[in-house]
TORKOL-224107 format. One record per residue: residue number from 1; x, y, z of N, C-alpha, C in turn. Coordinates in steps of 0.05 Angstrom, whole numbers, plus 5000, padded with zeros to 4 digits. Layout:
BEGIN
   num    nc1    nc2    nc3   cac1   cac2   cac3    cc1    cc2    cc3
   NUM      X      Y      Z      X      Y      Z      X      Y      Z
...
***
This chain:
BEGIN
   num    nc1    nc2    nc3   cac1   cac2   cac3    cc1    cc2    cc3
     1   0814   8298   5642   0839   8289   5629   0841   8259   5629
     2   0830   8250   5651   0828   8215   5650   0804   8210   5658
     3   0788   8190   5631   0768   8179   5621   0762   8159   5647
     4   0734   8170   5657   0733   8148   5681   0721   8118   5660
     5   0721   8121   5639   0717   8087   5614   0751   8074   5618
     6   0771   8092   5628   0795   8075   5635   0797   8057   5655
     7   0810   8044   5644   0814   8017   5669   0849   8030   5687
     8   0842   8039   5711   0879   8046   5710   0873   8022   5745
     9   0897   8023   5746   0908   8009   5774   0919   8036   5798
    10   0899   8037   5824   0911   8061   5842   0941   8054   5846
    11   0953   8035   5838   0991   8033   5841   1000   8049   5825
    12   0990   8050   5802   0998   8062   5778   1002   8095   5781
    13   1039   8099   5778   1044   8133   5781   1044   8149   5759
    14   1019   8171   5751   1008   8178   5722   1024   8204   5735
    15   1039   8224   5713   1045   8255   5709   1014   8264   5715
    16   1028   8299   5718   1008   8318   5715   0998   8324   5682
    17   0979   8327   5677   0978   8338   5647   0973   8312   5634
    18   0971   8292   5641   0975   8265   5631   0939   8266   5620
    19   0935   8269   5594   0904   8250   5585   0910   8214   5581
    20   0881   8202   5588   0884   8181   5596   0846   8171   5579
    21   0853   8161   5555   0829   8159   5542   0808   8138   5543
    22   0789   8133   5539   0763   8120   5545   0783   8081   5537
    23   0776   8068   5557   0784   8036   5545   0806   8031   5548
    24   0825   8053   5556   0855   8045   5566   0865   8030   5584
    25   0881   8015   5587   0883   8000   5609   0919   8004   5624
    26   0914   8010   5648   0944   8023   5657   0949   8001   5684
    27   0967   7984   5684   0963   7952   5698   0986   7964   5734
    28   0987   7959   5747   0999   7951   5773   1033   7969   5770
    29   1051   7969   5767   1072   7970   5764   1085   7992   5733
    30   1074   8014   5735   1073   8027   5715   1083   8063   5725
    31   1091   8076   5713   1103   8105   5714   1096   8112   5685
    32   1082   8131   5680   1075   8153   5662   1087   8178   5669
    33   1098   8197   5657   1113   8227   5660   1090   8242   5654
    34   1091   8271   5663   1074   8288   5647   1067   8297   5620
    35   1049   8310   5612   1034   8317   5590   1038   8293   5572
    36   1032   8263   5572   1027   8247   5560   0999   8252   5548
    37   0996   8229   5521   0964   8220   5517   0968   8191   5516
    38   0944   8170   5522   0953   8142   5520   0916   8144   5509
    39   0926   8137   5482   0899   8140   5471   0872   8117   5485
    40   0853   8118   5454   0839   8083   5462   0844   8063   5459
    41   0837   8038   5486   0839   8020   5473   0874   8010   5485
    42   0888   8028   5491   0921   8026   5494   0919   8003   5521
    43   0946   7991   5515   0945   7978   5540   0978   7981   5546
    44   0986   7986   5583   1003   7994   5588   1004   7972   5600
    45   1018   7949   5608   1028   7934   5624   1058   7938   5645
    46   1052   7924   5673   1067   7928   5685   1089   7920   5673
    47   1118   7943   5685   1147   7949   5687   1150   7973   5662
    48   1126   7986   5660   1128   8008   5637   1143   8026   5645
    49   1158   8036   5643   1175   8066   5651   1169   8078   5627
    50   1152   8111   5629   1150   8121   5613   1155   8153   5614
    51   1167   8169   5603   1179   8195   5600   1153   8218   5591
    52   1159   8233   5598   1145   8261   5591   1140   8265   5558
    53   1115   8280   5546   1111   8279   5530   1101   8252   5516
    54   1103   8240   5514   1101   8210   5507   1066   8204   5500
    55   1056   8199   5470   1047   8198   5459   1039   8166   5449
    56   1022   8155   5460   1010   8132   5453   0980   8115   5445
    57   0988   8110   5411   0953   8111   5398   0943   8082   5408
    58   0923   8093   5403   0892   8060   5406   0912   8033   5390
    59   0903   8012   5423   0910   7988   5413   0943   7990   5411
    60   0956   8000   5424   0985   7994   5424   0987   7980   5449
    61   1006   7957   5446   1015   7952   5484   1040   7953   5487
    62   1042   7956   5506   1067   7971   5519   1076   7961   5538
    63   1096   7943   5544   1114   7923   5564   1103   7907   5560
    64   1091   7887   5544   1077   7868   5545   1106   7846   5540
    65   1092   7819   5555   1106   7794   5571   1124   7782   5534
    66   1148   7783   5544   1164   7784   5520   1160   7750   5508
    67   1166   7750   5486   1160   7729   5466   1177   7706   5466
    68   1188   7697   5489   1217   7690   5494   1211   7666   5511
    69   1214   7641   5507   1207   7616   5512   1213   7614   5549
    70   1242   7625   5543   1260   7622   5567   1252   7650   5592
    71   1231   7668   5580   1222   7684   5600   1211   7663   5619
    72   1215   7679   5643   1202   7658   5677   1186   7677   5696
    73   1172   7697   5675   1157   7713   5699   1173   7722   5713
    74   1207   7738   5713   1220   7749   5718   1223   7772   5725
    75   1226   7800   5738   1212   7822   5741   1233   7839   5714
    76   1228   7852   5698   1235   7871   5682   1224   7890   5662
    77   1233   7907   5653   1215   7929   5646   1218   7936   5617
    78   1207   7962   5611   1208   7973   5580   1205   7998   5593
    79   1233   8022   5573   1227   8048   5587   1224   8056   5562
    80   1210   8083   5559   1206   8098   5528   1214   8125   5540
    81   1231   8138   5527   1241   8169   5530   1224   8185   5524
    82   1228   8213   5528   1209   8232   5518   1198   8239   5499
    83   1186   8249   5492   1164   8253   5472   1171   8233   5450
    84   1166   8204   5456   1171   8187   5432   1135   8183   5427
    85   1136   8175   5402   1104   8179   5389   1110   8144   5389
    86   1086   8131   5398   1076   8095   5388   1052   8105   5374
    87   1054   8092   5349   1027   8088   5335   1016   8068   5335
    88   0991   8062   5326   0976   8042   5329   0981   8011   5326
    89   0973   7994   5351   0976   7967   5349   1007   7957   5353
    90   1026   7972   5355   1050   7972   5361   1047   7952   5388
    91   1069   7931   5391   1076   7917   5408   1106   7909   5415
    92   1108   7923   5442   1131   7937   5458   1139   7917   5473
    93   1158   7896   5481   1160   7884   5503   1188   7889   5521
    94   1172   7881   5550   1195   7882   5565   1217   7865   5561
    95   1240   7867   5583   1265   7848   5577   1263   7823   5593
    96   1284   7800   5590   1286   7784   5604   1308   7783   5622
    97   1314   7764   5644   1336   7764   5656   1362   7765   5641
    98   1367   7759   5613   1384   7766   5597   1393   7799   5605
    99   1374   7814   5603   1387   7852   5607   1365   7855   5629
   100   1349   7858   5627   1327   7871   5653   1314   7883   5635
   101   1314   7897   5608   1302   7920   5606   1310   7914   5574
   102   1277   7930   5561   1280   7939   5533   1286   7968   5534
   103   1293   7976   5515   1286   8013   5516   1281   8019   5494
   104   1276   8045   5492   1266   8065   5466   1274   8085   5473
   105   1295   8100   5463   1305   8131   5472   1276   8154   5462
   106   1290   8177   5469   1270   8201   5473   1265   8210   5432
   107   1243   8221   5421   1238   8236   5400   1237   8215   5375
   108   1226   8185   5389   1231   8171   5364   1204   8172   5362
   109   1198   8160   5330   1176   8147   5322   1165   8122   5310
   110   1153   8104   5331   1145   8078   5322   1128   8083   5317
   111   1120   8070   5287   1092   8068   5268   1074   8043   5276
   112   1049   8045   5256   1039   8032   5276   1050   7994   5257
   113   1041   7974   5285   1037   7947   5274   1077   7934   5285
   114   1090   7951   5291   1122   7952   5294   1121   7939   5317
   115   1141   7913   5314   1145   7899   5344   1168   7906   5346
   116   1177   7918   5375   1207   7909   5398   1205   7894   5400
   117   1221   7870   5407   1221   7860   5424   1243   7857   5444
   118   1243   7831   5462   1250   7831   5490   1284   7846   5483
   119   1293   7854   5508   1321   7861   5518   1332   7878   5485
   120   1317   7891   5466   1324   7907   5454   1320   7933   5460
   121   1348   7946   5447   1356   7980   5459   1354   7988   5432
   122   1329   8012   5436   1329   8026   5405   1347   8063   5416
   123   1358   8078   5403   1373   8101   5410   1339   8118   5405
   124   1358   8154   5407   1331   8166   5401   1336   8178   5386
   125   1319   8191   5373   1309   8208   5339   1306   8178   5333
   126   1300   8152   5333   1296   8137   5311   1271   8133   5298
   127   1271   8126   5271   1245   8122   5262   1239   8089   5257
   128   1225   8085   5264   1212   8051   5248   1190   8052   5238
   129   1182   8047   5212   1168   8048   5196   1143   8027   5204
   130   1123   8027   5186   1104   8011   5193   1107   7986   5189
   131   1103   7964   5205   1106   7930   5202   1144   7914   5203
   132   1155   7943   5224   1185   7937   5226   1183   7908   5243
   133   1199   7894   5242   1197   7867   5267   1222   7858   5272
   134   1221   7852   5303   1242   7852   5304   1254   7821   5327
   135   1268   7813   5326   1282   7790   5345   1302   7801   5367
   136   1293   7789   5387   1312   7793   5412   1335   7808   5409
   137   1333   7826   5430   1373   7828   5429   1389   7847   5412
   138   1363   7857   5399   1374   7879   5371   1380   7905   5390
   139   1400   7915   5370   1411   7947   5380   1414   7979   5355
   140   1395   7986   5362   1395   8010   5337   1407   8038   5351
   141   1422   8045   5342   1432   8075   5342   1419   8096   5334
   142   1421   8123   5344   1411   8143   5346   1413   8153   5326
   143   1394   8163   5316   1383   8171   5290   1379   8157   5267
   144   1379   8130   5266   1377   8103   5250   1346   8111   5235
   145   1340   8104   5212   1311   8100   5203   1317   8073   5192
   146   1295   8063   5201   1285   8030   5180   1252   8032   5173
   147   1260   8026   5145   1233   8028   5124   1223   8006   5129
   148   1191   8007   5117   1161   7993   5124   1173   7964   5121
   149   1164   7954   5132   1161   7917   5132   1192   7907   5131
   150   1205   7918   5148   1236   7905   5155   1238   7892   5177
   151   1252   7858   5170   1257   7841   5188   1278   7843   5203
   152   1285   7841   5232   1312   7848   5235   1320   7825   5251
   153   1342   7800   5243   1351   7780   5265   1351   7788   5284
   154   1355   7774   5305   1362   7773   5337   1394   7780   5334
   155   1406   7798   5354   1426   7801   5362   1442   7821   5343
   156   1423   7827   5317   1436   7851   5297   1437   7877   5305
   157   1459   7887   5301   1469   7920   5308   1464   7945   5281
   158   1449   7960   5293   1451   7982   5260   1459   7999   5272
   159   1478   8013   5257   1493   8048   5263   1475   8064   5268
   160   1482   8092   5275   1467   8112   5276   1475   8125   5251
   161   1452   8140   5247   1446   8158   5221   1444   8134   5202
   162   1430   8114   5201   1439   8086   5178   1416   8096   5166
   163   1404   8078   5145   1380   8085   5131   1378   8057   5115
   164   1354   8047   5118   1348   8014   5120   1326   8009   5104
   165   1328   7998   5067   1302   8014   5062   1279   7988   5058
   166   1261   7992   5049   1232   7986   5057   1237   7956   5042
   167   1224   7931   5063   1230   7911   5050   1255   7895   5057
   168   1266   7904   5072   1300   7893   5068   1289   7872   5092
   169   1308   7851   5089   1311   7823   5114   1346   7833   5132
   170   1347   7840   5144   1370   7846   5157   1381   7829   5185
   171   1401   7802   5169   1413   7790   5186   1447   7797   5197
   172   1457   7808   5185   1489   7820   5193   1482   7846   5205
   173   1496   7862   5210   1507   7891   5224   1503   7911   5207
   174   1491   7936   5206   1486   7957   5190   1508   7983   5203
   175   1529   7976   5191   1553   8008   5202   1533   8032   5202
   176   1537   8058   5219   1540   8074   5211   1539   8095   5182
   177   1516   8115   5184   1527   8137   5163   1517   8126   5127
   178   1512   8104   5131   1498   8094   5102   1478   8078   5098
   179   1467   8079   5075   1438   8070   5060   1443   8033   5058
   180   1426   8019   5070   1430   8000   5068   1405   7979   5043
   181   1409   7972   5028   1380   7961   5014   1384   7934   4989
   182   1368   7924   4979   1373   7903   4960   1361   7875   4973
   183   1365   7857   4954   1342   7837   4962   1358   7820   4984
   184   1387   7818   4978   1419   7806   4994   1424   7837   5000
   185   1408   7840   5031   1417   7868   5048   1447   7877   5037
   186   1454   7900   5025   1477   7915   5018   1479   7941   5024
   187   1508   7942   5022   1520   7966   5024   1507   7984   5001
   188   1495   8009   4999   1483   8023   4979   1491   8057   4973
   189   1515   8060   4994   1522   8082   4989   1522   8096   5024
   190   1524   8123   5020   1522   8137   5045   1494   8156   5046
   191   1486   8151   5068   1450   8167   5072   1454   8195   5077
   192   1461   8201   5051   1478   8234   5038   1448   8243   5050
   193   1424   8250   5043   1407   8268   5050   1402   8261   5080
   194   1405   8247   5090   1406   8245   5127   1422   8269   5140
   195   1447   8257   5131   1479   8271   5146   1477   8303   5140
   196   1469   8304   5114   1465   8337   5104   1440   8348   5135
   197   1424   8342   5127   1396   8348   5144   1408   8363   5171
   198   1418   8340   5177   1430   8336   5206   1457   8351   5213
   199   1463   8366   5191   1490   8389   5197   1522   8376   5190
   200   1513   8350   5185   1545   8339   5166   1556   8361   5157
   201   1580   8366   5161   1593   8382   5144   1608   8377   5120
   202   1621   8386   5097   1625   8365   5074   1654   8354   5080
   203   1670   8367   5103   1690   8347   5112   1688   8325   5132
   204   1668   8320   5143   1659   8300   5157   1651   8285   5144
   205   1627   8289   5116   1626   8269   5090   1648   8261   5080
   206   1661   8274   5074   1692   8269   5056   1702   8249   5071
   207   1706   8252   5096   1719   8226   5113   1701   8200   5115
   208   1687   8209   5120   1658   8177   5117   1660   8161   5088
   209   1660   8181   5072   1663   8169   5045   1693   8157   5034
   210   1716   8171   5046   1734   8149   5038   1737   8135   5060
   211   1730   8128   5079   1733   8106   5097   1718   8076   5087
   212   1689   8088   5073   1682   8063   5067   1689   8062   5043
   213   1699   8070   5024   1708   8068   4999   1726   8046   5005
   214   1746   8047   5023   1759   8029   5034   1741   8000   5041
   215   1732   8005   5066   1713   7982   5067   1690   7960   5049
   216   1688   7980   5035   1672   7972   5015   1685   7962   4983
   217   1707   7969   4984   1728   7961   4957   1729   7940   4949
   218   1752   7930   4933   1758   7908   4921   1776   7908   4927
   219   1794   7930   4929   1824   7919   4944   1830   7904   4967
   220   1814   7899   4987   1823   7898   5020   1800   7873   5028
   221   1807   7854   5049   1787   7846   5065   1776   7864   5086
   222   1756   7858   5097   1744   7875   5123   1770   7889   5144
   223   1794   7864   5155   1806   7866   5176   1831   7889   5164
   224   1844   7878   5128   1857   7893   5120   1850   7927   5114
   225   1828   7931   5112   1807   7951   5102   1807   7970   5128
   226   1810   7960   5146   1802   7968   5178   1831   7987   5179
   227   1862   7966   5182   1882   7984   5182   1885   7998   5156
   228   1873   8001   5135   1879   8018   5115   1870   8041   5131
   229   1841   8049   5139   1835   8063   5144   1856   8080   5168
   230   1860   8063   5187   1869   8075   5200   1902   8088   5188
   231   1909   8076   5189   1932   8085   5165   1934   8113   5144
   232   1911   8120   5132   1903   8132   5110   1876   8158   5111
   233   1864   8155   5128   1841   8176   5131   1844   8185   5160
   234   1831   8208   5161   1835   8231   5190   1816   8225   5205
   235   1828   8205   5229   1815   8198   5248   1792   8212   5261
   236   1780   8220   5251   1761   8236   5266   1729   8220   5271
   237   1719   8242   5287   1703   8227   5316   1681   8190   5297
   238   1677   8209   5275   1654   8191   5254   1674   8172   5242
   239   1696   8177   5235   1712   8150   5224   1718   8132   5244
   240   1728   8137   5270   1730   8126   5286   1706   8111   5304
   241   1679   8125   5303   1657   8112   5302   1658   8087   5290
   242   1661   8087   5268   1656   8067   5246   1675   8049   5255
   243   1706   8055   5259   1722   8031   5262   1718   8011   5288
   244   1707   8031   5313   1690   8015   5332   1678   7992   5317
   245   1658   8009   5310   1631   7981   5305   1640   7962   5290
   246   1659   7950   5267   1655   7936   5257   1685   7923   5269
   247   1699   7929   5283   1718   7912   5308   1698   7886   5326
   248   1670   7916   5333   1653   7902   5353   1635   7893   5348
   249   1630   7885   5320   1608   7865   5315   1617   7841   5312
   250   1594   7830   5322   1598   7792   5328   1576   7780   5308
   251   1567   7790   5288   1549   7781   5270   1562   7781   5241
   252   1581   7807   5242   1597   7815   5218   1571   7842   5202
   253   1588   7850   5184   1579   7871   5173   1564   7868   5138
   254   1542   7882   5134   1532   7877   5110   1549   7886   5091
   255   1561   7864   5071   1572   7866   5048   1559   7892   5022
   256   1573   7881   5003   1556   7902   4984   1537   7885   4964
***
């Protein structure tokens, strides 16, 4: 199950069930869960925390020393949840003394060529497409997808269930519950075939959709838009979601 062509470190704590393929390299300060694969070629660097099931192709690295001027050889890590799939050439980095830690929740899928980087928290179910990139400090929510070759500033927030499509440069905040796309990142509607998929019910749509009808209007600014809502639509758990995040963004939110 492990390629004696691996390079591993006897510090290094591997699961049961764990394959470990020819050219891998598993460095000092590292945890693997069971029934992993860490293909060829993979390189695990120390402060990896890694979960069960966990699936990693040739040529990905994993905690590698974050891209961040102001890193000092600080001790911090990168954890990946369960059965999250890395594909190829993917480059994962740990955090800096800023958080301690990057993460990747459990059942996502990074494609291959997709950089984390440092002190970013991705949720789980997420997808990132091939050649996603990303700046410090970013925060994606659970069940988020972002399409092939998307840039994402440092310090930007995307909702969960968002949908981010292929191409986009994303410097403001992506709410919750909708399709984000255009050459000037916009509001594009609600990621109706997501929410369906995923057991939305059509009164949980109904509410998502006039909340941002609101937000998204011509009647209201952002702040006036905010008490309309609350004012006017049934607070429930997803509207109230939404009125969170764009209270708590410090970047502001993508226009239309």
């Amino acid at each position: 199950m492990i390629s004696s062509k691996a390079i591993i470190s006897p510090k290094a704590i591997i699961g049961s069930s764990t394959v470990i393929k020819d050219f891998a390299i598993i460095e000092d300060d590292v945890q693997i869960g069971e029934n992993c694969e860490i293909h060829y070629n993979a390189q695990v660097e120390s402060g990896a925390r890694i979960g069960n099931g966990v699936k990693i192709f040739k040529s990905a690295v994993i905690s590698c020393v974050p891209q961040d001027k102001k890193f000092n050889n600080e001790y911090s890590v990168l954890e990946i949840g369960d059965n999250t799939v890395i594909r190829e050439f993917a480059t994962l980095s740990r955090g800096t003394s800023a958080l301690g830690r990057s993460a990747i929740g459990s059942n996502c899928l990074v494609m291959s060529y997709v950089h984390v980087a440092h002190d970013s928290i991705i949720g789980s179910n997420v997808i990132l497409a091939n050649s996603v990139n990303m700046g410090g400090h970013v925060y994606i929510d659970d069940w988020a997808t972002v399409g092939g070759m998307v840039g994402i500033h440092q310090f930007v927030k995307i909702g969960a269930h968002s949908f981010i499509a292929f191409g986009s440069r994303v410097t403001q905040d992506v709410p919750p519950y909708i399709l984000a796309g255009g050459t000037n990142l916009g509001y594009k509607g609600l990621n109706l075939v997501g929410l369906k998929r995923r057991g939305f019910t059509e009164d949980q749509i109904k509410n998502i959709k006039s909340t941002y009808n609101l937000i998204y209007g011509n009647e209201y600014n952002i702040s006036d838009a905010v008490k309309a809502v609350k004012d006017t639509v049934e607070l429930t758990a997803e509207v109230q979601n939404i009125i969170q995040f764009i209270e708590t963004s410090e970047r502001g939110i993508i226009r239309k």
